[in-house]
N, C-alpha and C positions, 0 to 999 in steps of 0.2 A: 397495499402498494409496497412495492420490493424500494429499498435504499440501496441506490449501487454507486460504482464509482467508474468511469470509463478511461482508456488509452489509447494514445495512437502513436506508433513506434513503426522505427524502420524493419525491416527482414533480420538484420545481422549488427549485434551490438559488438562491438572491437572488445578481444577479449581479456584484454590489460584492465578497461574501463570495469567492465564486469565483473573481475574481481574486486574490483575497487566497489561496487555497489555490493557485490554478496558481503564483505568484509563492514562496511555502513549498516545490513541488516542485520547482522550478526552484534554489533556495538547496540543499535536499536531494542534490538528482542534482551540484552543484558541489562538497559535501562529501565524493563517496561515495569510499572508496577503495581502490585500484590493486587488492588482491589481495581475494580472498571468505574468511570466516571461516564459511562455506555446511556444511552438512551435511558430512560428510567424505571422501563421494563425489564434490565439489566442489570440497574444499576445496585453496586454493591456487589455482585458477582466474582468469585473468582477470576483474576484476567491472565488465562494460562492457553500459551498457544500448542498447535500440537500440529501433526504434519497434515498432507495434501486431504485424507479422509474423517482427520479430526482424531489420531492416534497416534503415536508413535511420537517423533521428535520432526520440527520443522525442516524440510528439505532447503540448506543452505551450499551447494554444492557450484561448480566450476561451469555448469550448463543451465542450472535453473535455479529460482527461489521458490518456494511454494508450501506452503503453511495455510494450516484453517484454525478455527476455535475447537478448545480442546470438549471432546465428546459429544452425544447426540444433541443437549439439548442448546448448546456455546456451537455449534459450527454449523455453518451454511456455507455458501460456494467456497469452491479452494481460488484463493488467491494462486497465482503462478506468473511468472515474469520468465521466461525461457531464453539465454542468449541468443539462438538460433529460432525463429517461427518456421515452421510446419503446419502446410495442411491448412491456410486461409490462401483468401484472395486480397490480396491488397487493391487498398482504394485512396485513389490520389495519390501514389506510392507510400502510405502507411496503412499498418495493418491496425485494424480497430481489436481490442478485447476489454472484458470489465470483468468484473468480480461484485455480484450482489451479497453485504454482511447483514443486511437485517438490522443496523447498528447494533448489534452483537459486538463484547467486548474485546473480542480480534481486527472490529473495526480499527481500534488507534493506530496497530502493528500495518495494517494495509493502507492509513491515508501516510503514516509517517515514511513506509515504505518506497511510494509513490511520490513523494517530496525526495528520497532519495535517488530513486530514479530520475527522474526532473533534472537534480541538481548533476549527477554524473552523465545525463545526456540530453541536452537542451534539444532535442527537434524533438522530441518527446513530448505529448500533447493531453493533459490530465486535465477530464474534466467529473462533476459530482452531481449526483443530486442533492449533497450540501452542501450549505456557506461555509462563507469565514470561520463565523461561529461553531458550525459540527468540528472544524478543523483546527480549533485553536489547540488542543493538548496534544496533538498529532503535530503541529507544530513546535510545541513546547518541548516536545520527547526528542522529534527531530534536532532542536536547536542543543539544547544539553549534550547530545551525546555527538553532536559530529561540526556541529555549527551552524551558520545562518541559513535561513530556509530561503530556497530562489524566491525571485520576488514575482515569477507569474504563475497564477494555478487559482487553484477554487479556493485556496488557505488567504489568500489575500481581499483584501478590501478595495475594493475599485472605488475610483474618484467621483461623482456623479458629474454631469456635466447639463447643466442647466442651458 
């Protein structure tokens, strides 16, 4: 069973804000560190990102983010966050995309990502197929390198209400 992460975003992010996220992931991916705390199939792993195919260097540019795990056996889907979407249907006026990581140790770089996006555009709608728990050092990375993580998303702890 695939582990992924899900989004729902407008058409068109304001492009002031978006650099303001590409510049968050860029601080992010300079924090990340040396070994993966990744699933336990992973863990201990090199945690070294690499661009959209799993080579090169991460795509941090003025139109889009996009980074995978580096090489065949560390990368599965490429994360991609696009200012501009093309080419879906939106539904309910936001467009859905995900990114399945396998908890591959490029996961942290994509929940912390994702917390970054959140925080630089709240109608922006992140959900996971993990908790809290999958999301605590993707918060932790988050909080270090840029500040407090918004308080709604799958990194958070809901109240039970009996």
């Amino acid at each position: 069973m695939a582990y992924e992460h899900y989004w729902r975003r407008p058409r068109v992010f304001c492009e002031e804000l978006f650099w303001k996220f590409v510049d968050d992931v860029r601080q992010l991916v300079a924090r990340l560190p040396d070994q993966s705390r990744a699933h336990r199939k992973y863990a201990r792993c090199e945690l070294r990102v690499a661009g959209p195919l799993g080579t090169g260097k991460p795509r941090l540019e003025f139109d889009q983010v996009s980074f995978n795990g580096h090489g065949r056996r560390l990368s599965h889907d490429t994360f991609c966050i696009e200012r501009v979407v093309t080419g879906l249907k939106p539904w309910k006026g936001l467009y859905a995309l995900s990114c399945a990581t396998d908890r591959k140790p490029y996961d942290l770089l994509v929940c912390a990502s994702l917390i970054a996006l959140k925080a630089r555009f709240p109608v922006v709608r992140v959900l996971s197929d993990g908790g809290p728990k999958e999301w605590t050092e993707a918060v932790k990375l988050y909080e270090r390198a840029i500040g407090p993580a918004p308080v709604d998303g799958p990194w958070v702890v809901q109240d039970s209400v009996l």
